[in-house]
N, C-alpha and C positions, 0 to 999 in steps of 0.2 A: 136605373143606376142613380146612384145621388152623392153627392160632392159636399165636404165640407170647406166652409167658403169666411177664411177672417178676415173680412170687410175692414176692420179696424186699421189692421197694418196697411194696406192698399188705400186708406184714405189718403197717408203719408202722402203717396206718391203723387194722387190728383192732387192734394192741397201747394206742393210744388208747383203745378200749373194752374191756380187758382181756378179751380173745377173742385164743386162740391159734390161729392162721392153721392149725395141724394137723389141731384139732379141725374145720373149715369142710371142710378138703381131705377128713377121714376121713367125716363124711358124702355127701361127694360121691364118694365112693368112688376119690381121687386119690391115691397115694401122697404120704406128709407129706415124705418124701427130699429132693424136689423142688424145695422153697421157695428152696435158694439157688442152682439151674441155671436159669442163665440160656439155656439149650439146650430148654425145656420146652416142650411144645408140648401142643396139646387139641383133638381134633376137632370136628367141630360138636356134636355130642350132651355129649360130656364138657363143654365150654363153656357147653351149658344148663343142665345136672346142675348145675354150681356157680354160677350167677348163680341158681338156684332157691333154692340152698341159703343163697347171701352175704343174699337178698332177705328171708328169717328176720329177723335182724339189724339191718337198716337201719330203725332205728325215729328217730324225733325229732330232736331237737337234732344227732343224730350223723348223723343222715342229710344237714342240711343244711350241717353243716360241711363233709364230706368231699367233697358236691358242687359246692360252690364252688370257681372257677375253679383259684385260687390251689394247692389241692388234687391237680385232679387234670390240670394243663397240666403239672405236673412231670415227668410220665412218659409225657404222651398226645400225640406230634406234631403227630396232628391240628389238636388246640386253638391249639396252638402258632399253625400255620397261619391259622387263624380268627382270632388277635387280631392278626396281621399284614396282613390283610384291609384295605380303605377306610373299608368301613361293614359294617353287622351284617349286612343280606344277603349279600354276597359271603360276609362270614362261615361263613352259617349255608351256605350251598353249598357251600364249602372242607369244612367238619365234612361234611356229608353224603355228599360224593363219597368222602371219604379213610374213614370209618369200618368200612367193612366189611373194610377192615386188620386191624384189630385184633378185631374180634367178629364173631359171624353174626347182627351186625343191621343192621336196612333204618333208613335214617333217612329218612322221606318228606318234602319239601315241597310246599307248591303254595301257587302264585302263584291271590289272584282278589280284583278289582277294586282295595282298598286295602288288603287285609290278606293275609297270610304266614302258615300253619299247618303246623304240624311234629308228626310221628308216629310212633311208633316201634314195631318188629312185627321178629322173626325175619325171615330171609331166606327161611323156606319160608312167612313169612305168617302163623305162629301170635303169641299175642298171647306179650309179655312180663311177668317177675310184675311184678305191682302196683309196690312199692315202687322197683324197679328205672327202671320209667317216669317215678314223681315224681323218683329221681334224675337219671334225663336231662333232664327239665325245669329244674329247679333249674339244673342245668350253662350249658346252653344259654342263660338266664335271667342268669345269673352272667355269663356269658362279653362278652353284650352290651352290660351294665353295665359291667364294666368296659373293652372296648373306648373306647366314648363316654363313660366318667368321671360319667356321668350313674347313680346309687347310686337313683333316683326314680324308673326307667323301670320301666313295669309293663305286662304283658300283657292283651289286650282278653278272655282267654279261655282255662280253663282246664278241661280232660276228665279225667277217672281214673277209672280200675274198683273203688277202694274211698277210703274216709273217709280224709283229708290229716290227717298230726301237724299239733298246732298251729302249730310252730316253720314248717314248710312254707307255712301259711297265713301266717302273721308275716312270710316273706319273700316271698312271692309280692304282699302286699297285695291280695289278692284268694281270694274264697269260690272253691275250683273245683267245676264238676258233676260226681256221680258219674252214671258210666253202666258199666255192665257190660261187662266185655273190650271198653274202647276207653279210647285217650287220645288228647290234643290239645291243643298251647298254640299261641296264636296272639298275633300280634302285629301294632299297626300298621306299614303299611310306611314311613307317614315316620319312624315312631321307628327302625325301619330302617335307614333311609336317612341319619342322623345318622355325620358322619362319626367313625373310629379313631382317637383321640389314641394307639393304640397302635401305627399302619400303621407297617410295617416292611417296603418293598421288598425290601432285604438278603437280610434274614432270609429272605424268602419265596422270594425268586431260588435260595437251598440250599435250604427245603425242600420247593421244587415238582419238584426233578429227585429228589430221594430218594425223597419219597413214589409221583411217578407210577411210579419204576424197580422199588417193590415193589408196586406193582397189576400194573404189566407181569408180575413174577414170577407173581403168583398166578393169571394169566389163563395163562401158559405153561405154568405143569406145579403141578394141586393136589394130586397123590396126596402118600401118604405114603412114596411109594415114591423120591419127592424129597427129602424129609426126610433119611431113611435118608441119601442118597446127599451131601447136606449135609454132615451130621455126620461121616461119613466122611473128606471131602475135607479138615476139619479136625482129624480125630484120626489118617488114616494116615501123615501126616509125623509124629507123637510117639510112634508103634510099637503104635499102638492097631489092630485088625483084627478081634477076636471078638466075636462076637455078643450077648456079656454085656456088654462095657462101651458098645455104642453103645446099646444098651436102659437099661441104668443113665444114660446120659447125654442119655434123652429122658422119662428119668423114669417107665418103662413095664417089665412084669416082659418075660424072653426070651420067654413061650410067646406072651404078645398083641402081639409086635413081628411074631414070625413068623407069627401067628395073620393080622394086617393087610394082611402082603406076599402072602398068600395070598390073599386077597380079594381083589388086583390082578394072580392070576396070574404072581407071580415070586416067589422065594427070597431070602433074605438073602445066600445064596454069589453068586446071580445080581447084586444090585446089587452086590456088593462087586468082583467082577469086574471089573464097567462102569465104576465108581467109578474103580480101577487102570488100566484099560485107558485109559480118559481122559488121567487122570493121566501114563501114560506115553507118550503121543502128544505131548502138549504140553511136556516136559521133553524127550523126542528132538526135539524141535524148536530150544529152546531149545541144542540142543546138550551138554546134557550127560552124562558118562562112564555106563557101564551100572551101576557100584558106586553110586554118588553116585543114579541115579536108585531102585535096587534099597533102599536105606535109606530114601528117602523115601513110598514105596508100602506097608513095612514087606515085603519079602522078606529071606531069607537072605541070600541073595549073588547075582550077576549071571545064573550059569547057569540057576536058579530060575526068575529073572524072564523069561530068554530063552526058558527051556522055555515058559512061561504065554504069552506075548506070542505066539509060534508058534500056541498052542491059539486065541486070542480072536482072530488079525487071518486066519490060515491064509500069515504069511511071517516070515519071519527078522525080527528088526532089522536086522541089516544090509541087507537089501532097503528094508527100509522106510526107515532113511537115505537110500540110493541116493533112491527117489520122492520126497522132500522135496527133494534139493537138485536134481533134474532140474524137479522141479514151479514 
């Protein structure tokens, strides 16, 4: 699975703590390059590597600033979504359905009798660090508050696997328990159930067909061998094609681009191919001239591309005109 990841906005937040976001990525062993492509992506491993690493860091005061809402809805859809919500539950459902978008984490809830608990674990079920957890709580905590404008609502209960900053405590108004690799904030459900001075049908009507169209993506094709095929689609019409810039522009060296595509059993010439081959099926469609399509695939010129389109379909273009307009 792979994660798009804009390092850009998230420097914001280290340069607040005079922590350069290079120093974060170089022990996560990320290339620092990266910070302003917004093309950047992270698998699931690389994605824990650096929340182990952000989890260092996130001590006190800073930690509950940056998880309040205001903080981190600016760049997180999800949230978006959840303050557009009726009441804090739908909310907290919106946030849990849509986040595995953005990370390879589980947000669990469960409904029992009057109360709502929320918990947070990896998607293969390992725990997450510490500090990471009281961040999500905080969020979630923040998110609801301000939903219902209600600055006094407070949780019935609170879990973490180590000792809370004070400031966490200050905002939570509440002692939480430690217990060992587990966390848990729970809440009532009529405080729940308090309606959104922030519901916004609108808003949610755009971003319910966005967000479900990129779970749809990720449920259709998670390799990276889609990725690849992505980034391609966007750099063969600007004359981009070799293997060094589409790995530079995922922020990853050549040998572990090709190292990846091998582990799914194809080549980098092999998706680029497909990539083109694509590409030119749906521009002879469109109907247009074989120059005009041959620049935008990044070939030489027309014969080039006829010869290739021969190798990948086994006919002419001109045949394959002919089936379209017969078809």
């Amino acid at each position: 699975m792979f994660y798009n990841v804009n390092l850009n906005d998230n420097k914001k937040i280290f340069e607040s703590m005079n922590i350069e976001i290079e120093i974060i990525l170089n022990e996560a062993g990320i290339p620092s390059g990266v910070v302003n492509n917004n093309n950047f992506v992270l698998n699931t491993d690389q994605y824990k590597k650096l929340i182990e690493v952000v989890d260092k860091y996130m001590k006190g005061e800073f930690l509950v600033e940056i998880s309040k809402v205001d903080s981190i809805a600016s760049f997180n859809p999800e949230f978006f979504a959840g303050l557009c919500a009726q009441n804090g539950l739908e909310c907290i459902k919106r946030i849990s359905k849509f986040k595995k978008i953005l990370a390879p984490i589980q947000m669990t809830v469960t409904e029992k009798d009057d109360f709502v608990s929320i918990s947070y674990s990896y998607n293969d079920g390992s725990s997450v660090p510490s500090m990471m957890s009281i961040h999500a709580q905080i969020s979630i905590l923040s998110i609801i508050r301000k939903g219902t404008g209600d600055e006094s609502l407070m949780p019935q209960k609170i879990i973490g696997s180590t000792n809370y900053p004070v400031d966490a405590i200050k905002y939570f108004n509440l002692e939480p328990s430690v217990i060992d690799k587990a966390n848990e904030i729970v809440f009532k459900k009529s405080d729940l159930m308090k309606p959104f001075i922030t519901k916004n049908n609108r808003m949610w009507e755009y971003l319910e067909g966005e967000l479900n169209q990129r779970l749809k993506e990720m449920e259709v094709d998670k390799s990276f061998s889609a990725t690849v095929r992505k980034t391609l689609l966007k750099l063969l019409p600007s004359g981009f094609s070799d293997v060094q810039k589409i790995s530079y522009e995922l922020g990853i060296s050549k040998r572990t681009l090709q190292r990846r595509l091998k582990e799914e059993n194809t080549t980098f010439n092999e998706q680029l191919n497909h990539t083109r081959e694509l590409m030119v099926r749906n521009y002879l469609k469109m109907n247009m001239n074989l120059d005009e399509i041959a620049f935008l695939v990044n070939y030489s010129d027309a014969k080039s591309l006829s010869r290739a389109f021969k190798v990948w379909t086994g006919m002419s273009v001109t045949d394959y005109r002919c089936e379209i307009e017969t078809s």
